[in-house]
CHARMM-style PDB file with segment names, atoms N, HN, CA, C and O in Angstrom:
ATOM      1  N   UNK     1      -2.952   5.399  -8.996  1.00  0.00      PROA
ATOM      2  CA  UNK     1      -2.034   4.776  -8.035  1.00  0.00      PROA
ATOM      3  C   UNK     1      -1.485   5.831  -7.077  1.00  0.00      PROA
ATOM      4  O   UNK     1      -1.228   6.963  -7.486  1.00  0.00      PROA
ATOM      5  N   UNK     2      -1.342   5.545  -6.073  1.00  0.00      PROA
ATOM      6  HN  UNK     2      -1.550   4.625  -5.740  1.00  0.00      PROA
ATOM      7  CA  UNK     2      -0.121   6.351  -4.742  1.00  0.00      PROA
ATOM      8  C   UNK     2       1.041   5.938  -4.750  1.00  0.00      PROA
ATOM      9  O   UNK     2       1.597   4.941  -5.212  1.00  0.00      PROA
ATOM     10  N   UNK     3       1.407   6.965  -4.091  1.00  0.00      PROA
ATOM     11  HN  UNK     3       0.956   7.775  -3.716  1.00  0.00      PROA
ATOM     12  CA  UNK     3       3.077   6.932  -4.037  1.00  0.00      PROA
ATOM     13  C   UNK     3       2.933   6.666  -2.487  1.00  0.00      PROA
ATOM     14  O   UNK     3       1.958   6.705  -1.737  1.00  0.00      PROA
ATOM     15  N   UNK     4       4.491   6.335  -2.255  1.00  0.00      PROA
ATOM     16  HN  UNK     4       5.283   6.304  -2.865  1.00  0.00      PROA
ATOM     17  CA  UNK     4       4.806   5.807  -0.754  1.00  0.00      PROA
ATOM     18  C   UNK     4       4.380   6.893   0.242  1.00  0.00      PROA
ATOM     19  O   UNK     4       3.950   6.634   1.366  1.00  0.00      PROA
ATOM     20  N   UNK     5       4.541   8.193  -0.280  1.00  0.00      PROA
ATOM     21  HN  UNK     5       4.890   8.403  -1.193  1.00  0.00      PROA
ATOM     22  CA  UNK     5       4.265   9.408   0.397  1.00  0.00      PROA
ATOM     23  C   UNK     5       3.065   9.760   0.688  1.00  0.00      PROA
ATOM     24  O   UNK     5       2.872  10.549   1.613  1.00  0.00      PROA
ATOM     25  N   UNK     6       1.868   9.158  -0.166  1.00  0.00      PROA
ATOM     26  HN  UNK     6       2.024   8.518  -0.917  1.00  0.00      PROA
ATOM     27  CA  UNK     6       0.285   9.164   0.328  1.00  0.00      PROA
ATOM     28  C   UNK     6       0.288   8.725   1.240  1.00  0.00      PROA
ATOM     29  O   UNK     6       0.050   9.407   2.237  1.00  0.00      PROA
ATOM     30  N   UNK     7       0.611   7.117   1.351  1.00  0.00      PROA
ATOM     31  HN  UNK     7       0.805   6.563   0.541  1.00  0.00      PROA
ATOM     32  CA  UNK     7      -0.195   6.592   2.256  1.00  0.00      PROA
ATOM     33  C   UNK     7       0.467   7.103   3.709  1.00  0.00      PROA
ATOM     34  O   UNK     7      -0.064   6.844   4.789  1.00  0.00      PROA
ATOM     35  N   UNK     8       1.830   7.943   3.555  1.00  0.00      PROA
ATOM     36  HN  UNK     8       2.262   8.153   2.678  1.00  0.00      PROA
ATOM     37  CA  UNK     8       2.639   8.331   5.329  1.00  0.00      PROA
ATOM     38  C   UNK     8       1.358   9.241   5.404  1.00  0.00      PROA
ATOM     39  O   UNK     8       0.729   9.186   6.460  1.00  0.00      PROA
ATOM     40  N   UNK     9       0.980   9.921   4.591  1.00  0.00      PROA
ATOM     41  HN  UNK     9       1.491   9.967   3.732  1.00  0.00      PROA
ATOM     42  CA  UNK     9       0.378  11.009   5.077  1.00  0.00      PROA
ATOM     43  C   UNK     9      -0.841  11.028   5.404  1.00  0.00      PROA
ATOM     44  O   UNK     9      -1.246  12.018   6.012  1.00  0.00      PROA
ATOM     45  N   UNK    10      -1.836   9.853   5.066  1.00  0.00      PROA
ATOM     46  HN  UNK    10      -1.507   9.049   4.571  1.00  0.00      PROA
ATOM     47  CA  UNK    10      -2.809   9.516   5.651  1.00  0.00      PROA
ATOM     48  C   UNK    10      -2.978   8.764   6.431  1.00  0.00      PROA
ATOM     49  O   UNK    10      -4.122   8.469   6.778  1.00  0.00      PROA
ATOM     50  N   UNK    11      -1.816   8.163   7.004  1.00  0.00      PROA
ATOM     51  HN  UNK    11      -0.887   8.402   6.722  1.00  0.00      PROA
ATOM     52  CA  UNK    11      -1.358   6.769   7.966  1.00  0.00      PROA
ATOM     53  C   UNK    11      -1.206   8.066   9.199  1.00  0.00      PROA
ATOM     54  O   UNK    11      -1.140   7.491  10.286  1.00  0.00      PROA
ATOM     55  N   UNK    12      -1.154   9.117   9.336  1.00  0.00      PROA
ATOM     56  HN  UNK    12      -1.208   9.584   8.453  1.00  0.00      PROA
ATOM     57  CA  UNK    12      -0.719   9.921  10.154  1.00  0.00      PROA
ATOM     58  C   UNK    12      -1.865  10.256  10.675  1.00  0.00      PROA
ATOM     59  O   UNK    12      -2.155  10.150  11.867  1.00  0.00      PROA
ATOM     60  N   UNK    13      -2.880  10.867   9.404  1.00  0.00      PROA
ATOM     61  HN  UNK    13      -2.644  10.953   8.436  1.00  0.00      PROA
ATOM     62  CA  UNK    13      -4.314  11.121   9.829  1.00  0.00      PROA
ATOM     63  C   UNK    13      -5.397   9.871  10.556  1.00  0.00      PROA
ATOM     64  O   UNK    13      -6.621   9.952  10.653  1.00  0.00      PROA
ATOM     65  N   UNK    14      -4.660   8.925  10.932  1.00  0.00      PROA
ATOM     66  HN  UNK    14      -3.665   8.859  10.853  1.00  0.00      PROA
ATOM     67  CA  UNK    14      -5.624   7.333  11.609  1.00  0.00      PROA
ATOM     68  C   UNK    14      -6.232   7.050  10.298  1.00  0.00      PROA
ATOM     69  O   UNK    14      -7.350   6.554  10.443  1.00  0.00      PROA
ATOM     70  N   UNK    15      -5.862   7.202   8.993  1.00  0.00      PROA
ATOM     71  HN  UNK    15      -4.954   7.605   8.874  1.00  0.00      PROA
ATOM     72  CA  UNK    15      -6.215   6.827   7.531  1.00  0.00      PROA
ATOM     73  C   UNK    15      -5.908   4.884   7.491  1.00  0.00      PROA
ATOM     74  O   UNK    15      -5.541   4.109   8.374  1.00  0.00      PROA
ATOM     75  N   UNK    16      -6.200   4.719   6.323  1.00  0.00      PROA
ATOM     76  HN  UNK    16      -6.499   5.348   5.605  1.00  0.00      PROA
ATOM     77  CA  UNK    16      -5.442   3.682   5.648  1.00  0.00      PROA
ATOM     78  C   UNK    16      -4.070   3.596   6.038  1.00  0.00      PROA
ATOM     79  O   UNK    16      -3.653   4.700   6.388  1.00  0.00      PROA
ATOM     80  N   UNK    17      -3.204   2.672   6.107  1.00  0.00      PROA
ATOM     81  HN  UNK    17      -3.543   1.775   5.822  1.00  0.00      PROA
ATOM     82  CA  UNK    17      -1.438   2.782   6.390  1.00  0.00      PROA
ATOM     83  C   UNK    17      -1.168   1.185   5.680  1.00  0.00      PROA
ATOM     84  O   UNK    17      -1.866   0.174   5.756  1.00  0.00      PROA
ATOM     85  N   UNK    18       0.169   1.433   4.960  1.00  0.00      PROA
ATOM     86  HN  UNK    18       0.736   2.254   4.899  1.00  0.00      PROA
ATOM     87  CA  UNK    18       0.452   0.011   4.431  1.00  0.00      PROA
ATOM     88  C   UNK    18       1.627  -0.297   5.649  1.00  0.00      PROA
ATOM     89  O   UNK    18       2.196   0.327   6.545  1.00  0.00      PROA
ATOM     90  N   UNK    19       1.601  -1.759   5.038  1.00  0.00      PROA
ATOM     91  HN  UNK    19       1.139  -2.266   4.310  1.00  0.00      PROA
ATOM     92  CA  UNK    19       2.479  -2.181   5.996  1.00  0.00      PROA
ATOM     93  C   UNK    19       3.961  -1.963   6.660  1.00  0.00      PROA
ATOM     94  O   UNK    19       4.542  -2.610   7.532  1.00  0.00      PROA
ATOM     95  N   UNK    20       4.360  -0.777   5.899  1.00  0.00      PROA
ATOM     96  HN  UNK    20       3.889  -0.251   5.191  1.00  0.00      PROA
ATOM     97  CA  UNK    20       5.493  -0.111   6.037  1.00  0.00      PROA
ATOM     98  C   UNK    20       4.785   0.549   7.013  1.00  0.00      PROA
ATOM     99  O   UNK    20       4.378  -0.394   7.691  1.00  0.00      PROA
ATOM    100  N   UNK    21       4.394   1.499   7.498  1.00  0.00      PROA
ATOM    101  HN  UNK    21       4.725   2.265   6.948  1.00  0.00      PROA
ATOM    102  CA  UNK    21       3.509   2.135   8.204  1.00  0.00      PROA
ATOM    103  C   UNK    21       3.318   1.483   9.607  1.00  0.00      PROA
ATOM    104  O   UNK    21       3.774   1.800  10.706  1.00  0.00      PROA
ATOM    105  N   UNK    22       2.568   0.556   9.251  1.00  0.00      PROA
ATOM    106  HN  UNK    22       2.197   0.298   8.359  1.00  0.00      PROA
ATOM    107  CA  UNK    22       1.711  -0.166  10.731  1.00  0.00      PROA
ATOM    108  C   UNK    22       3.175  -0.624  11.275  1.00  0.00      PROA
ATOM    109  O   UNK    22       3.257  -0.104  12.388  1.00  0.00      PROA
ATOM    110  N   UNK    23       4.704  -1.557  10.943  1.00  0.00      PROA
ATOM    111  HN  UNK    23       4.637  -1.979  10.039  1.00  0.00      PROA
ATOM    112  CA  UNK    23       5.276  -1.873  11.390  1.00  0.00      PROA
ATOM    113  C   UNK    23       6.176  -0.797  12.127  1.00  0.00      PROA
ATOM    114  O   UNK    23       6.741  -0.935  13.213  1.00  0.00      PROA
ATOM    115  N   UNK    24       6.182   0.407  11.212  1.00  0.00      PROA
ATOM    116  HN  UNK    24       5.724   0.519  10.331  1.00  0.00      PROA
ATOM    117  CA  UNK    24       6.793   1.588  11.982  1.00  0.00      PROA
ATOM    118  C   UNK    24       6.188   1.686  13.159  1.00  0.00      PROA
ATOM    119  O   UNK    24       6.937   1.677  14.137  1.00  0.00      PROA
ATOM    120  N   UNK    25       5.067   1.775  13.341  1.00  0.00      PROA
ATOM    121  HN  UNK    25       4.459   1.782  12.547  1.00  0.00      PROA
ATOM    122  CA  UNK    25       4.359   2.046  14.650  1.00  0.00      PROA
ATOM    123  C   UNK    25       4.245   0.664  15.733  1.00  0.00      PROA
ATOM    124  OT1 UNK    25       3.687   0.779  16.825  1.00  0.00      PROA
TER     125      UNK     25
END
C-alpha cells in the first residue's frame, strides 16, 4: 500500500495522482 505522500510525489512527476491531487490542480 502507499501513503498519501507517494502518490504527491508522483502526481508531481505527470505519474498516477488520486483525487486529492487532480482537484488540487
Amino acid at each position: 500500500e502507499y501513503s498519501s505522500e507517494h502518490f504527491q510525489e508522483i502526481g508531481r512527476k505527470g505519474g498516477e495522482t488520486t483525487s486529492k491531487e487532480n482537484n488540487d490542480n
